[in-house]
C-alpha positions as CSV (number, residue, x, y, z in Angstrom):
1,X,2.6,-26.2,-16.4
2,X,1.0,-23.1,-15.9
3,X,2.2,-20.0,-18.2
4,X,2.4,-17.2,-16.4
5,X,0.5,-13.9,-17.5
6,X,1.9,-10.9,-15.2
7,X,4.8,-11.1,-13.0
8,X,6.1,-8.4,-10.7
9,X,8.7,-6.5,-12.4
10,X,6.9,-6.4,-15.2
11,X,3.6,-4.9,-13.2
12,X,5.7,-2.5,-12.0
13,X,8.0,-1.3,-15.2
14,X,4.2,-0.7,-17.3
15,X,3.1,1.3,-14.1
16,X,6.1,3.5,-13.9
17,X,5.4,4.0,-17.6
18,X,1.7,4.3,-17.3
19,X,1.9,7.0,-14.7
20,X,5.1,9.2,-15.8
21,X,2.6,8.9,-19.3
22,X,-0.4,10.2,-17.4
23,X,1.3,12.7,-15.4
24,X,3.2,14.0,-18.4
25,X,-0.3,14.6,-20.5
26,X,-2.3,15.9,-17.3
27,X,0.6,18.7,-17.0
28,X,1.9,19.5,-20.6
29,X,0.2,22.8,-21.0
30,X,2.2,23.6,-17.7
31,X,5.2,22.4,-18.8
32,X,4.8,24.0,-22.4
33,X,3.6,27.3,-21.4
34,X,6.5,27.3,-18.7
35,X,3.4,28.7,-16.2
36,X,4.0,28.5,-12.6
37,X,3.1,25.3,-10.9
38,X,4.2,23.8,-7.9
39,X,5.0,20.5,-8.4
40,X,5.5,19.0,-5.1
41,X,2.1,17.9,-4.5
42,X,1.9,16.4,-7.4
43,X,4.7,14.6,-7.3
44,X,3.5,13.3,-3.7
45,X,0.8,12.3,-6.0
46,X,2.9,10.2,-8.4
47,X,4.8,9.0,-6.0
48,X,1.4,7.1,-3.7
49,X,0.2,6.0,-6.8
50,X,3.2,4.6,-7.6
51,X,3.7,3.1,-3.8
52,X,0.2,1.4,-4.8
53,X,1.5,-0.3,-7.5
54,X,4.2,-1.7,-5.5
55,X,1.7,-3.1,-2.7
56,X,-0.3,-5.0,-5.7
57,X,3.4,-6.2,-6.5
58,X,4.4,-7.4,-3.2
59,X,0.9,-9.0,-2.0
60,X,-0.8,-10.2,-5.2
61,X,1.8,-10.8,-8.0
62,X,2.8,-12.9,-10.8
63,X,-0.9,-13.8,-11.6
64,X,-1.1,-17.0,-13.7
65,X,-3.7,-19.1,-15.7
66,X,-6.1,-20.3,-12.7
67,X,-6.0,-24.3,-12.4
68,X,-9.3,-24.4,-10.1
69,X,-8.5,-26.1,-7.4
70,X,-10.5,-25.5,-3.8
71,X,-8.3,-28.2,-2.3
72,X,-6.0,-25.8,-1.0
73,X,-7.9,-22.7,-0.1
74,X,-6.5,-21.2,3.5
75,X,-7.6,-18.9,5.6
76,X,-6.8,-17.6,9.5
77,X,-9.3,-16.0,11.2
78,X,-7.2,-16.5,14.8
79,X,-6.2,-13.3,16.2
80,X,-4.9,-15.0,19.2
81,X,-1.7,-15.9,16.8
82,X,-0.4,-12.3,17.4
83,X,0.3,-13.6,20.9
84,X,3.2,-15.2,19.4
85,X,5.2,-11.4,19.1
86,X,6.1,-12.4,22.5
87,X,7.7,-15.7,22.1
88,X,8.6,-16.1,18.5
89,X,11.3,-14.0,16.6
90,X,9.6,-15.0,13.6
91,X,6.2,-13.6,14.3
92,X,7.4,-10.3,15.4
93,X,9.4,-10.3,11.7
94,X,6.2,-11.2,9.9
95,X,3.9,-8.7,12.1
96,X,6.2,-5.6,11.6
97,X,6.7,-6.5,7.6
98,X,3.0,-5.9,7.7
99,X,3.1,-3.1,9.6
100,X,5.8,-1.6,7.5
101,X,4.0,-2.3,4.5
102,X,1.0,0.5,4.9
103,X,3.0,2.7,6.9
104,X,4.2,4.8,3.7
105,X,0.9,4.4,2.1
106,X,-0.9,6.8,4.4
107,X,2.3,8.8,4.6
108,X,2.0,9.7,1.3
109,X,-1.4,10.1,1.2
110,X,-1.0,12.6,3.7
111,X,1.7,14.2,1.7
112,X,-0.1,14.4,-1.4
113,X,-2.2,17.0,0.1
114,X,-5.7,15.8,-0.7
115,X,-8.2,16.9,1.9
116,X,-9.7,12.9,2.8
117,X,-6.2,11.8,4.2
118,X,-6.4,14.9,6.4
119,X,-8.4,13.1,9.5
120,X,-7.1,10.1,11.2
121,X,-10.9,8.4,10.6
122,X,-10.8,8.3,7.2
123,X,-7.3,7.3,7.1
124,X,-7.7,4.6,9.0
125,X,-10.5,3.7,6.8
126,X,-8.7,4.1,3.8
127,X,-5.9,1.6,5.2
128,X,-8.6,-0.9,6.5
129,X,-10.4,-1.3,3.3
130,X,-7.2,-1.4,1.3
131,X,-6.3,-4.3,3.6
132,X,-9.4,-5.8,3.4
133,X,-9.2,-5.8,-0.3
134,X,-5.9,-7.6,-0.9
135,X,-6.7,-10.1,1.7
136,X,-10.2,-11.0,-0.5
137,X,-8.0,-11.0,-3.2
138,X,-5.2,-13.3,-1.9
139,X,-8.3,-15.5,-0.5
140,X,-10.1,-15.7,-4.2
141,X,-6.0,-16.4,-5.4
142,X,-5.9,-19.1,-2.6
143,X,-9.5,-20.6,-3.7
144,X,-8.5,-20.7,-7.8
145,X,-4.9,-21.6,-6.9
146,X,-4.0,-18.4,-9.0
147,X,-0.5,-18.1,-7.8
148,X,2.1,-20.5,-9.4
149,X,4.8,-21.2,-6.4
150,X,3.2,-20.1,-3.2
151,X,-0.3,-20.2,-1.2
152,X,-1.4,-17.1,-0.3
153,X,-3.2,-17.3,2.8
154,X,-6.3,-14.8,3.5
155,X,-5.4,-13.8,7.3
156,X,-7.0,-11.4,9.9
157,X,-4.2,-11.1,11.5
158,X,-2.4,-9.4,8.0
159,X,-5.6,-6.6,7.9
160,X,-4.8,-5.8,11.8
161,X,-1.4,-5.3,11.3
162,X,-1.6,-3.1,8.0
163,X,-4.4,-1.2,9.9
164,X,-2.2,-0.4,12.7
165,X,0.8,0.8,9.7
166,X,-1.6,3.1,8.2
167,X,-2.7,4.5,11.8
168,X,0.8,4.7,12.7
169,X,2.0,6.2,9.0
170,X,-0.9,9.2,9.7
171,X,0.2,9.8,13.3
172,X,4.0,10.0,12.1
173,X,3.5,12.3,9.4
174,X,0.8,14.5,11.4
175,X,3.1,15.1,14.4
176,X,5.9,15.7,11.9
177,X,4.2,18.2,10.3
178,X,2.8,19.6,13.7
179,X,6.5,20.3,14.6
180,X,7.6,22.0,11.6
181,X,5.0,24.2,10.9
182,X,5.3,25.3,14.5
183,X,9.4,25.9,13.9
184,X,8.0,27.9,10.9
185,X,6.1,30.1,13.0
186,X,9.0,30.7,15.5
187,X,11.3,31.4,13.2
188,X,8.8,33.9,11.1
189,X,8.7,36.1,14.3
């Protein structure tokens, strides 16, 4: 019987408290002094940190005692499987979870208002390596049999498709902004 040493909810209550802890100390003069501070970036801040946290939660948690086993290490390096959108309501379920998944990561990235999520390259990037990262993770999971219930399976296909949701999250939130900005301008004049 394996014990198990984080699980999700908990993950996620010592982030929320973690961060609101952080953010609290990194502003308190502000907040003492009552000086003028716009808080909206930095709550864009809080709140993709935050959305970070919930990724790890969703793609690499609970995290138990490893019983090293290689036996069942997985992985897919077939990207003709994404030919299945076309014939298999499941795969198109599965493709657009992934897709979903990274789509609010680069939105609030964007939102945050720091200067490296302002060019569609290095957002990109940023989504690709994320990707990469939980996919080596879920693959070294896989290899130590990490997880307690399921079999995480390191896929190419899962990196693609959370590519594409940060490409798609950057282009949403770029036009977006495009737009209102220009009804700004009309309506200043």
């Amino acid at each position: 019987m394996k014990q198990t040493i984080i699980t999700s909810g908990m993950f996620l209550k010592y982030a929320l408290v973690i961060l609101v802890c952080y953010y609290g100390i990194r502003y308190r003069k502000y907040i003492i002094s009552r000086d003028y501070i716009d808080l909206k970036p930095k709550l864009w801040n809080f709140l993709f940190t935050f959305y970070g946290c919930v990724i790890v939660c969703f793609t690499l948690l609970p995290i138990t005692y490893p019983a090293m086993n290689p036996s069942g290490f997985e992985y897919n390096l077939d990207v003709s499987e994404m030919l299945l959108i076309f014939v298999n309501r499941g795969a198109i379920i599965t493709y657009a979870d992934n897709v979903l998944l990274f789509l609010p990561l680069t939105v609030l990235a964007y939102c945050s208002e720091c200067e490296f999520f302002r060019d569609i390259k290095w957002a990109t990037i940023f989504s690709l390596l994320c990707s990469l990262s939980i996919e080596l993770l879920q693959g070294v999971e896989a290899y130590a049999r990490v997880l307690e219930d399921t079999m995480p399976v390191c896929d190419i296909n899962d990196v693609i498709c959370n590519t594409i949701g940060g490409i798609l999250g950057f282009l949403l939130i770029y036009f977006y902004k495009r737009e209102h900005n220009t009804d700004n301008k009309a309506k200043a004049e």
